[in-house]
C-alpha positions as CSV (number, residue, x, y, z in Angstrom):
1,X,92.3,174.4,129.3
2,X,92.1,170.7,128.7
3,X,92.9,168.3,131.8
4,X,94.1,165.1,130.9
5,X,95.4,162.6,133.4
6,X,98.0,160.5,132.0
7,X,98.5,156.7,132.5
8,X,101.7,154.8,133.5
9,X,102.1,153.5,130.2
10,X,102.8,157.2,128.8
11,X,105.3,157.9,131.4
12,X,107.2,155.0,130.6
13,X,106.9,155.3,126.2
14,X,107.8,159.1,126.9
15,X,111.1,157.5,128.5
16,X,112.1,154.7,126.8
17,X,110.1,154.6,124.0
18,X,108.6,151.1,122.4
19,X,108.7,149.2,119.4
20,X,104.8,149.1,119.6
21,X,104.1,152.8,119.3
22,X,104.7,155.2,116.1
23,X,106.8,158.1,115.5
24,X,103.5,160.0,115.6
25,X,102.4,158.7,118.8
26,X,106.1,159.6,120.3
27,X,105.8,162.9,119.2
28,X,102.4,163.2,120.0
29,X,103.5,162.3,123.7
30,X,106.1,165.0,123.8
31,X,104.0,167.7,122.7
32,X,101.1,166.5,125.0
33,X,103.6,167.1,127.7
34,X,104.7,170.4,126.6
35,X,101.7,172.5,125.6
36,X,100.4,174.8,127.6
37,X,96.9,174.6,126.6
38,X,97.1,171.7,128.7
39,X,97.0,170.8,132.3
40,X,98.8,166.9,133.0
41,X,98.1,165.2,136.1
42,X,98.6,162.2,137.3
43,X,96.1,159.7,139.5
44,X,97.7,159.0,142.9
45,X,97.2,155.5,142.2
46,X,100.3,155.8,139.9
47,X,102.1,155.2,142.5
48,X,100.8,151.5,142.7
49,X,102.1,151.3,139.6
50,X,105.6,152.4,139.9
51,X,106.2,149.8,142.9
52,X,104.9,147.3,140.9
53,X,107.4,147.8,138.5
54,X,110.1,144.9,137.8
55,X,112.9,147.4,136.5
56,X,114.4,149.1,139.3
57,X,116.3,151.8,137.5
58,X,113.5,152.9,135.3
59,X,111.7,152.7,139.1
60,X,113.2,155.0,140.6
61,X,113.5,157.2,136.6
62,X,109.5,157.0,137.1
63,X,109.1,158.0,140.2
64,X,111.2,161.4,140.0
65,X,109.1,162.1,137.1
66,X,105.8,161.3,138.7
67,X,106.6,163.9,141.5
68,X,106.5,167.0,138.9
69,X,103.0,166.1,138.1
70,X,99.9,167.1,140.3
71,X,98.7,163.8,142.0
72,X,94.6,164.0,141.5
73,X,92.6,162.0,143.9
74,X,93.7,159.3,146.5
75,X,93.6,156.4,145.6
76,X,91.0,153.8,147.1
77,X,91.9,151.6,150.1
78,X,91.5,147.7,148.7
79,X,92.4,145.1,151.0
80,X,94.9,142.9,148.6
81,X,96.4,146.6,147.0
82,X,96.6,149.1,150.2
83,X,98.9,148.6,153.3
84,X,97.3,150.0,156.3
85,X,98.4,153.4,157.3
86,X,99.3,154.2,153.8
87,X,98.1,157.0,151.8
88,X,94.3,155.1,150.2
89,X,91.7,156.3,151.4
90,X,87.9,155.1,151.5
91,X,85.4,155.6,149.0
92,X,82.1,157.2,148.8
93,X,79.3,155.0,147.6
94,X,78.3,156.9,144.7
95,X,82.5,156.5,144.1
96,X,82.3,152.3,144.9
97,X,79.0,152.8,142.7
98,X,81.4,154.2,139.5
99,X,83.9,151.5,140.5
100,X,81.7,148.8,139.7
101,X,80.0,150.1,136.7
102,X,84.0,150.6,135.2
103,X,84.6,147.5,136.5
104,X,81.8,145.7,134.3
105,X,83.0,147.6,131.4
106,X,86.4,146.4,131.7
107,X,86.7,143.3,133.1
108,X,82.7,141.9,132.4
109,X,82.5,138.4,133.7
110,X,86.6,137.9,134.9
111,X,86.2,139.8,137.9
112,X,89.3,141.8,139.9
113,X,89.7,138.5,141.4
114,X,90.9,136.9,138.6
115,X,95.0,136.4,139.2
116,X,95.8,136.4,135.8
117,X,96.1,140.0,135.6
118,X,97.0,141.7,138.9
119,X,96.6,145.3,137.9
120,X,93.1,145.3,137.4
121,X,92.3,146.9,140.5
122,X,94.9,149.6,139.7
123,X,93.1,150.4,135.9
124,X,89.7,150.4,137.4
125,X,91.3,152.8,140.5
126,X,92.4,155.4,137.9
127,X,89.9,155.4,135.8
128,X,87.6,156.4,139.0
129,X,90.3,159.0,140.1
130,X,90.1,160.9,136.7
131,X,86.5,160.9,136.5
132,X,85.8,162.1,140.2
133,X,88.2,164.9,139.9
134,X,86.0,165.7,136.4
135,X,89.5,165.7,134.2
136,X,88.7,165.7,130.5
137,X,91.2,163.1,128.9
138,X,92.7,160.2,130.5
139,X,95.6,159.2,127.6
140,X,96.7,155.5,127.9
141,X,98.3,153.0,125.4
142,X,95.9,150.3,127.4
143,X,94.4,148.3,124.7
144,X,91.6,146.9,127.1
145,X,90.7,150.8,128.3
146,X,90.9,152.1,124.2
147,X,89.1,148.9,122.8
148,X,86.1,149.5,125.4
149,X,86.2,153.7,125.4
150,X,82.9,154.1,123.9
151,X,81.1,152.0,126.5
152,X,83.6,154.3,129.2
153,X,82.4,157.2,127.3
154,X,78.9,156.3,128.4
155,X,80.1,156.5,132.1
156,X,81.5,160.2,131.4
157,X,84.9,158.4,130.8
158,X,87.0,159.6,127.8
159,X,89.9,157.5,126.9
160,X,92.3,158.4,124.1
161,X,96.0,158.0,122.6
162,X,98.0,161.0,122.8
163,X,97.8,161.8,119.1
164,X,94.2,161.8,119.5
165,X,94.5,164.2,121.8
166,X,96.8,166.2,120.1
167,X,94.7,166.2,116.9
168,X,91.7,167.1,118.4
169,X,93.6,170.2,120.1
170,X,94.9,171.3,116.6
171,X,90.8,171.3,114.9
172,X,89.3,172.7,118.2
């Protein structure tokens, strides 16, 4: 059975669709979600995501979704993410090791201090969840994560769209 852990992104194109993404990749979304050769989970850093977001209904939509998924991982503690007696955790070194090698490949030479883009932390965080829990697949619609997935690759990282996914289920 292929694990795949599924980004924010997918959660939110599986619910209200976007004007970015194919029929294909919509449908390719839904069956991800509905096979059962499959085993979707879910990096407990999603939930950074879902606080962050800006529309409340589609919020609170999210988070009843994100509950039927197994959570993998807990997410790091980072001072300017986690609130103290909250649910991160602290990291191993061969884990803050990973961090900064998916760190490089992602953001090389901006840093996760750079303001401009405040969830850098929260990519890097489940891109380190998914590969320390060993899941196959992490699908995202994140251009930076797809654009840079061989160099991930190279870190045991495989990033994909859901059709990609799906079409390498259907030749396997």
């Amino acid at each position: 059975m292929l694990k795949i852990t599924l980004d924010y992104n997918v959660l939110i194109y599986n619910e209200e669709g976007s004007t970015t993404l194919t029929a294909v990749e919509f449908q390719a979304i839904a069956d991800i979600l509905d096979r059962p050769d499959l085993h979707c989970a879910v990096t407990a850093v999603i939930r950074r995501d879902n606080e962050a977001d800006h529309d409340d209904a589609r919020r609170h939509r999210l988070a009843r979704r994100i509950a039927s998924f197994p959570l993998v991982g807990q997410a790091p503690f980072r001072l300017d993410v986690s609130r103290l007696g909250g649910p991160d955790g602290l990291v191993s070194e061969a884990g803050k090791s990973l961090a900064s090698a998916i760190e490089a490949v992602l953001w090389s030479g901006g840093g996760l201090r750079n303001k401009r883009v405040s969830n850098r932390a929260t990519d890097v965080d489940h891109l380190l969840l998914h590969a320390q829990a060993a899941r196959d697949v992490f699908v995202t619609y994140d251009r930076r994560m797809l654009d840079r997935r061989d160099a991930l690759a190279a870190l045991g990282i495989q990033v994909a769209r859901a059709s990609e996914v799906v079409h390498q289920l259907d030749d396997g």
